[in-house]
Structures are given as structure tokens and as C-alpha cells.
C-alpha positions in Angstrom: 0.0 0.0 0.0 2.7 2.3 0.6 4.2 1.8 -2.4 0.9 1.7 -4.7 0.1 5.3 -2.8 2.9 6.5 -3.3 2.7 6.2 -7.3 0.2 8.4 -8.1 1.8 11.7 -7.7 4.2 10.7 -10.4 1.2 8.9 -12.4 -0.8 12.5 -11.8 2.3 14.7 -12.7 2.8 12.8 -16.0 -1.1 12.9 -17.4 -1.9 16.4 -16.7 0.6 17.5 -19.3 -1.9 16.1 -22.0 -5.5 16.2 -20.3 -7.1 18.1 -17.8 -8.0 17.8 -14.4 -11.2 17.0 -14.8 -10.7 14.6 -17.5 -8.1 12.6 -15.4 -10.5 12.6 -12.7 -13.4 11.3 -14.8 -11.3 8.5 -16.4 -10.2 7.3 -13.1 -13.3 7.4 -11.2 -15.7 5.6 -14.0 -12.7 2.8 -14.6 -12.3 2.2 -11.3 -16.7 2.7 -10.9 -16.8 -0.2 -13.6 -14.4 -3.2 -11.7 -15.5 -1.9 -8.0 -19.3 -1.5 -8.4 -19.7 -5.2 -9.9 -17.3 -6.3 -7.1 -19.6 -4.7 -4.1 -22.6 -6.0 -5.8 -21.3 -9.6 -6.1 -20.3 -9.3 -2.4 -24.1 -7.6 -1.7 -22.4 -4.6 -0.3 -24.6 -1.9 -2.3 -28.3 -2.5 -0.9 -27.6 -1.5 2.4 -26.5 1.7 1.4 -29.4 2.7 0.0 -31.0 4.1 3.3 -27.7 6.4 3.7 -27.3 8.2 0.8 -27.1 11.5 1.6 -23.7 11.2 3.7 -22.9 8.6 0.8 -22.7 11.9 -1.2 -21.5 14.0 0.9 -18.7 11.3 1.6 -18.1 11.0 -2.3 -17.9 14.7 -2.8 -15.0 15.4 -0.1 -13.1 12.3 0.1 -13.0 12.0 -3.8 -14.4 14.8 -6.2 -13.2 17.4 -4.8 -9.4 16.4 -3.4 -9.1 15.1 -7.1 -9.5 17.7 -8.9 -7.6 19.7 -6.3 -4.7 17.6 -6.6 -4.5 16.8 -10.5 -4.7 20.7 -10.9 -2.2 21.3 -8.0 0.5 19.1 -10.0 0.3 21.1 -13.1 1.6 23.4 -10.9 3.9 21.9 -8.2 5.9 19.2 -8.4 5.1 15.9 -7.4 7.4 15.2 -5.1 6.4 19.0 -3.1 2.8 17.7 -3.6 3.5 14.6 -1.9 5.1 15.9 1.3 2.6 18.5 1.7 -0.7 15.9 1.9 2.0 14.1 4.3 0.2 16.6 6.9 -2.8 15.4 6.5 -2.9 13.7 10.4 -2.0 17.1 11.4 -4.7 18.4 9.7 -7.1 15.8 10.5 -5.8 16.2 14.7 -6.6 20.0 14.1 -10.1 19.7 12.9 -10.9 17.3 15.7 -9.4 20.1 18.1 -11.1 23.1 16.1 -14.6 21.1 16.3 -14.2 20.3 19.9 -14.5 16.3 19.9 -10.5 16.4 21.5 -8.7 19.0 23.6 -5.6 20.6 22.9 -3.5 19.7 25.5 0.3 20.6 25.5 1.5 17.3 23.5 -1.1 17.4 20.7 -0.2 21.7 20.6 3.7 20.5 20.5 2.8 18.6 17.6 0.6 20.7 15.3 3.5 23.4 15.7 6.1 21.0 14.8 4.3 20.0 11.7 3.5 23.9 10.9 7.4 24.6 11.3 7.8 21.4 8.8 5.5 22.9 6.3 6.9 26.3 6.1 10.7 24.4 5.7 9.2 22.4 2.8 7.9 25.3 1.2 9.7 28.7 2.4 13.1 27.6 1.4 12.2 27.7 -2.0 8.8 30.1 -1.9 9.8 32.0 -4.9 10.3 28.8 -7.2 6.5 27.4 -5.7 2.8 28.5 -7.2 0.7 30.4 -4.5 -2.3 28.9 -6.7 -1.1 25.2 -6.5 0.1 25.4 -3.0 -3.7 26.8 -1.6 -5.2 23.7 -3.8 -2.9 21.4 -1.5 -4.3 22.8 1.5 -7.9 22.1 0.1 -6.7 18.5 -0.4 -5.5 17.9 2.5 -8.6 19.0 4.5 -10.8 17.2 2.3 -8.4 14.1 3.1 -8.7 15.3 6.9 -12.5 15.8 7.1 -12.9 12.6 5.2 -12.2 9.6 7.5 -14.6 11.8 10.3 -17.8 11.9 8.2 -17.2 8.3 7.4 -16.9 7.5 10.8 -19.4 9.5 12.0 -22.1 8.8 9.2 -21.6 6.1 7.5 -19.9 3.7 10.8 -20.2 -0.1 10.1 -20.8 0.5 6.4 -19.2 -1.9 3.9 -16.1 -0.2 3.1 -16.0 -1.7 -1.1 -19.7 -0.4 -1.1 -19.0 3.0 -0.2 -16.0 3.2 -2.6 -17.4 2.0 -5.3 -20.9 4.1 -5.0 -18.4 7.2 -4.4 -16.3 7.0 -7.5 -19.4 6.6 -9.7 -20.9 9.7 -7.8 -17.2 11.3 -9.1 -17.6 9.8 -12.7 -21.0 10.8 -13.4 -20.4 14.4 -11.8 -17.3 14.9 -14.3 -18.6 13.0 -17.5 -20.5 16.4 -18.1 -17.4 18.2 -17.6 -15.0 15.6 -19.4 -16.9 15.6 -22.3 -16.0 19.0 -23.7 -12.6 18.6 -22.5 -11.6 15.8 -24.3 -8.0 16.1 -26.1 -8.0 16.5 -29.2 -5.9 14.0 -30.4 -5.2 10.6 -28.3 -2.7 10.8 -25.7 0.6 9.9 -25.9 1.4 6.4 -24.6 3.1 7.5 -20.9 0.0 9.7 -20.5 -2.7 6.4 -21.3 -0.3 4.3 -19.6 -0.3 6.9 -16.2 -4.4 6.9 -16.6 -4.7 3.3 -16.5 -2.2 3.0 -13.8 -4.7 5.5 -11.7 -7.7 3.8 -12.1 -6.8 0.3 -12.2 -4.1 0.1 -9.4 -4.2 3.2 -7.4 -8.1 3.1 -7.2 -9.8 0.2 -8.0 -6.9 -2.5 -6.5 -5.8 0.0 -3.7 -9.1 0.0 -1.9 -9.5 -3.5 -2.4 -6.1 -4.1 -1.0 -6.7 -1.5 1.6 -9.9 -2.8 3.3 -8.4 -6.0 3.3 -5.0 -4.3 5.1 -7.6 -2.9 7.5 -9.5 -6.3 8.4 -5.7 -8.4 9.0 -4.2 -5.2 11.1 -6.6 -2.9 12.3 -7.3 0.8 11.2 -4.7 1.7 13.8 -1.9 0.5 12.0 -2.9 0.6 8.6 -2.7 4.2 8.9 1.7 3.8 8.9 1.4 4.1 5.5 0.1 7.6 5.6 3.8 8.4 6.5 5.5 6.0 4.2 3.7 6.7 0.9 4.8 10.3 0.4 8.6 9.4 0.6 8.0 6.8 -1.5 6.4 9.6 -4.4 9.3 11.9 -3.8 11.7 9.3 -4.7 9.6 8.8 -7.6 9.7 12.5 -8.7 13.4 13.0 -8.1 14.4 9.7 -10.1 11.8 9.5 -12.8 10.9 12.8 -13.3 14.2 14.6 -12.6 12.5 17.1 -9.9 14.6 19.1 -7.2 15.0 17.7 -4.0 15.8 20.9 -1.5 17.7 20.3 1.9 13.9 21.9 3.2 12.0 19.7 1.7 14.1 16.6 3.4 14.1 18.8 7.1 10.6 19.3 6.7 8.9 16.2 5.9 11.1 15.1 9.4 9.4 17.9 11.3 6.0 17.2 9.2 6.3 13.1 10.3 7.2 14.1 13.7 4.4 16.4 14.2 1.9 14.4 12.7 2.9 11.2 15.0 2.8 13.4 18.3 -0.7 15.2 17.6 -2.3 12.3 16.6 -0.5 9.8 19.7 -3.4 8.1 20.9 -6.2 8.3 18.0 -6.6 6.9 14.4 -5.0 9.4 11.8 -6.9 10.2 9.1 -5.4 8.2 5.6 -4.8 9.9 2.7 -5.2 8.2 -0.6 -4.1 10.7 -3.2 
């Protein structure tokens, strides 16, 4: 999982060059839609969703329509591997939200944390602030609290539901929200053969197999655990940028995804971090 998370920055980077945002996220989200919704029906995980379709929605829209646009349209922008080590704050993020909505207190540790992870951020990006898009780095944060608010209206809404269900009915909430959208932005000519190659990879492996692969992580370790990839997958996509793509790889950006770990593990001690799947 940490690896096959870790992919689609690169994945993203390389198809936005030919297609747009919402193209990419169309294509991945009715692939993905066509292997995942046969799958949950087979299993009979779609009827009993029925009843809860309005946080289903809801669910689909911030979790998935929303962050995926964000972050295909970020990384024409910013670079994958910067992308990558920013949505590593995500736990941050999602400890903050639980603080700022008052279901946890801020006690000294979890306040030690969040600043540690702020001070990790600003190294990542203020080292370099004049070479980074204002524009790509405020679609991040969207991400990022879409990845944060997430995991709590799934666990708040929609506890106990069957996790390939709500997947699969989410992604074809995001596909037939974009098809409208997709369908005058179509290229006009087919995509080169890294860019179809970097779709299919999207929606075949980083979607539909992830999730399968992810629930079943979830059911062998817990949700506690599975969450270590959170801070595994990002490094993983900045090795990928650096080595594939050729991108920069500042002193700041290593110092701060440290801090940015370190922060996120000590304001989230004690409670399940929110994942982000990018």
C-alpha cells in the first residue's frame, strides 16, 4: 500500500501534461466505478447503502471529487514530489479539525505537535517560496482538509458501512459528476502512450486494487496500523519524482517532511490518523 500510494503523484504529474483535471478525474473514477461496483454488488455490499445516501454523497464529494481535482490541478503546478510531502500533513490536519470542532482538547503534546508539523510545512515550502505557485500550494491545503474531514464523516455517518460499497458508489458519484465536464474537455488528439499508460495506472491500481487491498489491510491489522502508511507513501512519491521525473529535492524539503512526520505522529498519539489516498 505504501508503495501503490505512493505512485500516483508521479502517475498525476505525467497525465496532466496532456489532459485536464477534470478529464483525469473522470477517467479514473468511471474505470475504477466499472471493476468496483460489480465487485460490491457480487459481495451484496450496495443495498444497504441505499438508506444512507445522503452522507454517501457528501462522503463521495469530499473524500473524492473534490481532493481530485484539487490535486491533479495542483501538480500542473507543483511538483510531485512538493505535492506529496505537503498531503503528508494530513494527520496534522485531521488532529486540528478534531481540536477546532471540539471532539478532542488541545492539551500541551497534541499543541507540540501541530507546531512541529507547521514549522515542517513552512521548511518544505519557504526555502524555495519563490520557485512554488501560490495557486497550487492553496489547492494542496484544500486536499488535504478534504483528506482530513474525510475519514470523520465516514466514521461518523456512515460507521459499520461496507467499506468496497462505499468506494465503489463514491467513485461513480465522481464519474458521473465529471462526464458532463470531461466531455468538452476531451484532447484533441489521443494521448501519448506514458499519459494512457499513467491513466490506466490511476484507475486500475491506485483506485480500483488500492481499496480492495486497503480494506483488506484494515481487516488483517486494524485501522490503527494501517494508517503507517500515511507516512511512508509520500517518501515513497518523492523518490519517484526525483528519479523519474528529474525534480529538485531541496535540503527543506528533506528537514521538513522530518518535522512534518514528527508532528503528525505526536498530535495524533493516541487516535486513528486520518489516511490519505491521493
Amino acid at each position: 500500500m505504501c508503495v501503490i500510494w505512493g505512485i500516483p503523484y508521479l502517475l498525476i504529474r505525467v497525465a496532466v501534461r496532456e489532459v485536464t483535471p477534470a478529464t483525469l478525474v473522470f477517467m479514473r473514477t468511471a474505470v475504477s466505478a466499472a471493476i468496483l461496483l460489480p465487485l460490491a454488488a457480487a459481495r451484496g455490499e450496495l443495498r444497504p447503502l441505499a438508506a444512507r445516501w445522503r452522507p454517501l454523497l457528501a462522503f463521495a464529494a469530499i473524500e473524492i471529487a473534490v481532493p481530485w481535482l484539487a490535486l491533479s490541478s495542483a501538480e500542473r503546478r507543483v511538483s510531485s514530489s512538493l505535492t506529496a510531502l505537503l498531503i503528508a500533513a494530513t494527520p496534522m490536519v485531521s488532529a486540528a479539525l478534531a481540536v477546532a470542532s471540539g471532539g478532542e482538547r488541545l492539551g500541551r503534546r497534541r499543541l507540540g505537535g501541530l507546531l512541529v508539523g507547521l514549522a515542517g510545512v513552512a521548511a518544505i515550502v519557504g526555502l524555495d517560496l519563490e520557485h512554488t505557485s501560490g495557486v497550487g500550494l492553496g489547492e494542496l491545503a484544500v486536499v488535504a482538509v478534504c483528506y482530513a474531514a474525510g475519514p470523520w464523516l465516514l466514521n461518523r455517518y456512515l460507521a459499520g458501512a461496507p467499506g468496497i460499497g462505499v468506494i465503489a458508489l463514491s467513485v461513480a458519484a465522481g464519474a458521473a459528476a465529471y462526464a458532463p465536464v470531461a466531455a468538452f474537455q476531451l484532447p484533441a488528439s489521443v494521448p501519448s502512450s506514458h499519459v494512457l499508460l499513467s491513466l490506466a495506472g490511476l484507475a486500475l491500481v491506485c483506485t480500483a486494487l488500492a481499496f480492495v487491498l486497503f480494506f483488506a489491510l484494515i481487516a488483517e491489522v486494524g485501522p490503527l496500523r494501517a494508517t503507517v502508511i500515511t507516512y511512508v507513501n509520500p517518501a515513497v512519491a518523492a523518490i519517484l519524482g526525483v528519479v523519474v521525473l528529474d525534480e529538485s529535492f531541496t535540503a527543506g524539503m528533506g528537514i521538513g517532511f522530518a518535522l512534518v512526520l514528527a508532528g503528525s505522529y505526536v498530535a495524533t498519539a493516541g487516535r486513528q490518523a486520518a489516511v490519505a489516498e491521493p
